[in-house]
C-alpha positions in Angstrom: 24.9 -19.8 84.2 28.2 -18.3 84.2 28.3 -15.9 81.7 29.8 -13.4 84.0 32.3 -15.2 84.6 35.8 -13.6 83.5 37.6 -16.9 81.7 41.3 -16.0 80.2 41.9 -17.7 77.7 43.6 -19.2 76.0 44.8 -21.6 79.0 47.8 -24.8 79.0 45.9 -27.9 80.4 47.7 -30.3 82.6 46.3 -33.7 84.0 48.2 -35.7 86.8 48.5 -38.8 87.6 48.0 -38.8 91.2 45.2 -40.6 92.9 42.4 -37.6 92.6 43.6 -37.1 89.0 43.8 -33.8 89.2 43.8 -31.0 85.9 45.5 -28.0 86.5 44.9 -25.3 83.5 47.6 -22.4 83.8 47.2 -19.3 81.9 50.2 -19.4 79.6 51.3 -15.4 79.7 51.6 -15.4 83.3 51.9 -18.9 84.3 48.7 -18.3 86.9 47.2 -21.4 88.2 43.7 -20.4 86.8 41.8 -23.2 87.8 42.5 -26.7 89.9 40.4 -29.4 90.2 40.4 -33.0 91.2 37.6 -35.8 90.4 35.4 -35.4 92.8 35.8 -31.5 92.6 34.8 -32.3 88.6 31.7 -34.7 89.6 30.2 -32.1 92.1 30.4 -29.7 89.4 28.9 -31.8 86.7 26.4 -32.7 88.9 25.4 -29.3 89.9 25.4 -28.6 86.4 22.5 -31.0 85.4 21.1 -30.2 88.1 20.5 -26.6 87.9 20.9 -25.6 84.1 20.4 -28.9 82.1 22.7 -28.1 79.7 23.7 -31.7 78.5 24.4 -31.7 74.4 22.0 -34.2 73.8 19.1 -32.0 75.9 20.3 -28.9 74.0 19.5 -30.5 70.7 15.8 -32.0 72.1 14.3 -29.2 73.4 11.1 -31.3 73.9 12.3 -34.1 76.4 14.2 -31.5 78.3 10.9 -29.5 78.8 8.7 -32.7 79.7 11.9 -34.2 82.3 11.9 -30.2 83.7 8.1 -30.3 84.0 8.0 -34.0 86.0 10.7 -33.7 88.2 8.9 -30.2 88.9 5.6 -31.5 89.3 7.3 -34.8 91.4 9.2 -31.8 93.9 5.9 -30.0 94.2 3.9 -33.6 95.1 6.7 -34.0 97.9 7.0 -30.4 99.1 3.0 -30.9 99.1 3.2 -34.4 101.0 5.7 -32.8 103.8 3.5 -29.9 104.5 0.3 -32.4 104.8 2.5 -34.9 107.2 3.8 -31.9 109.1 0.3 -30.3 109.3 -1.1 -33.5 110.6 1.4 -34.4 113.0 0.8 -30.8 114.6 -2.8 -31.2 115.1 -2.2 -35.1 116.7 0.5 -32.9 119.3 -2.0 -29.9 119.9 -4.9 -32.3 120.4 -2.5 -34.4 122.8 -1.6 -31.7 124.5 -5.3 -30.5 125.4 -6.4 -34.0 126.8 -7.0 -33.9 130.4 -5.0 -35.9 132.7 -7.0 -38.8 134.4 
């Protein structure tokens, strides 16, 4: 997912102790700030992550129960994408027909 991403590397990693416990990893020739990140800067990433590449170790070395979660939660978002288009088709129709009604 990032392979074009240019990393320099080697890089000096430093972890703080304030409150977001932030690491800082500096590029040791130049003494750049390459990269800054806080904890909840590090859980949106993780999360988007898993969420879009599924690269956890342990689902890298199961192929198998990657493919079936990849293939549920696929088939769950297609059952709601297909459940929100029926409910919004339906609630159109109820608002065209209410429209048409005559007025008594």
């Amino acid at each position: 997912m990032y392979g074009a991403d240019a990393r320099d590397l080697p890089v000096l990693r430093m972890q703080f102790e304030d409150p977001g416990q932030t690491i800082v990893y500096i590029s040791p020739g130049a003494g750049d700030v390459v990269l800054s990140l806080d904890r909840a800067q590090r859980t949106g990433r993780w999360l988007f992550n898993l969420l879009h590449s599924w690269d956890l170790p342990w689902m890298l070395q199961h192929a198998w129960p990657r493919d079936v979660a990849l293939v549920g939660l696929s088939l769950g978002a297609i059952a709601l994408a297909l459940t929100g288009i029926v409910l919004g088709w339906r609630r159109l129709v109820l608002s065209l027909k209410h429209r048409r009604r005559p007025a008594r």
